[in-house]
C-alpha positions in Angstrom: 31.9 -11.1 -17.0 30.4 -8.0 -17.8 27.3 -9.6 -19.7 26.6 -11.8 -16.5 26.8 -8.6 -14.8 24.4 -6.6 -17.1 22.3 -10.4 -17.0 22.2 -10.0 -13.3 21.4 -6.4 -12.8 18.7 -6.9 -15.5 16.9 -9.2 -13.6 17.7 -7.8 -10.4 15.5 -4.4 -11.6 12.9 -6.4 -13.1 11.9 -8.1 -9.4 12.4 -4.5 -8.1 9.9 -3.3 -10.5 7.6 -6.0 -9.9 7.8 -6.1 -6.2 7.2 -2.1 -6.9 3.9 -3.1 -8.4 3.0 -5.5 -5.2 3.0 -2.9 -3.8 1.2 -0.1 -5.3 -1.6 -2.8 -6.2 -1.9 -3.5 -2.7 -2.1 0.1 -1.4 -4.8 0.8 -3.9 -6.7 -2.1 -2.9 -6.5 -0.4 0.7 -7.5 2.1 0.3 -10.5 1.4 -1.8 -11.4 -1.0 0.8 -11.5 1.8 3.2 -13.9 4.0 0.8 -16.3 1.2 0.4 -16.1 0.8 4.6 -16.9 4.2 5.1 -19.3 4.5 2.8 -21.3 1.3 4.0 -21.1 2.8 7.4 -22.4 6.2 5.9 -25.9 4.4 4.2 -26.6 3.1 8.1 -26.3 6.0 9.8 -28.1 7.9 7.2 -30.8 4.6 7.5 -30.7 5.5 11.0 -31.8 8.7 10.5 -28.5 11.0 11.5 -27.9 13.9 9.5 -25.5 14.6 6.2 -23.3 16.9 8.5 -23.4 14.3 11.2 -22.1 11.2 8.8 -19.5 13.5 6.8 -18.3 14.5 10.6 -17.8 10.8 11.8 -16.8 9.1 8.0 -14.9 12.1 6.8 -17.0 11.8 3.2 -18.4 14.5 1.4 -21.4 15.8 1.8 -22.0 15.1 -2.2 -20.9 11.0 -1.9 -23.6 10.8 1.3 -26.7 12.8 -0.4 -25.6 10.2 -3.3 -26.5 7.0 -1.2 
């Protein structure tokens, strides 16, 4: 009884712990998605001529990451 018990709360933590990586991967892939968005959007406005300030304003980017593009 108690070693099904132990056998069962084992593999109970490991799907907890794997659904706890899901997760995390997913949220990172978020938000990296999001920093590659913004900065696409940040190399056409600065293609379409608007300022560093103007760009960090609307993308919320540095002003380092848009000089960088």
């Amino acid at each position: 009884m108690l070693a099904t018990n132990l056998k069962k709360w084992e593999q109970e933590l490991i799907q907890q712990g794997i659904f706890k990586g899901k997760q995390e991967g997913l949220q990172e892939g978020l938000q990296q998605g999001i920093v590659r968005g913004k900065l696409e959007t940040a190399r056409k406005l600065k293609q379409k001529g608007l300022s560093v300030q103007e760009i960090a304003e609307v993308t919320g980017l540095s002003f380092e990451d848009i000089e960088q593009l």
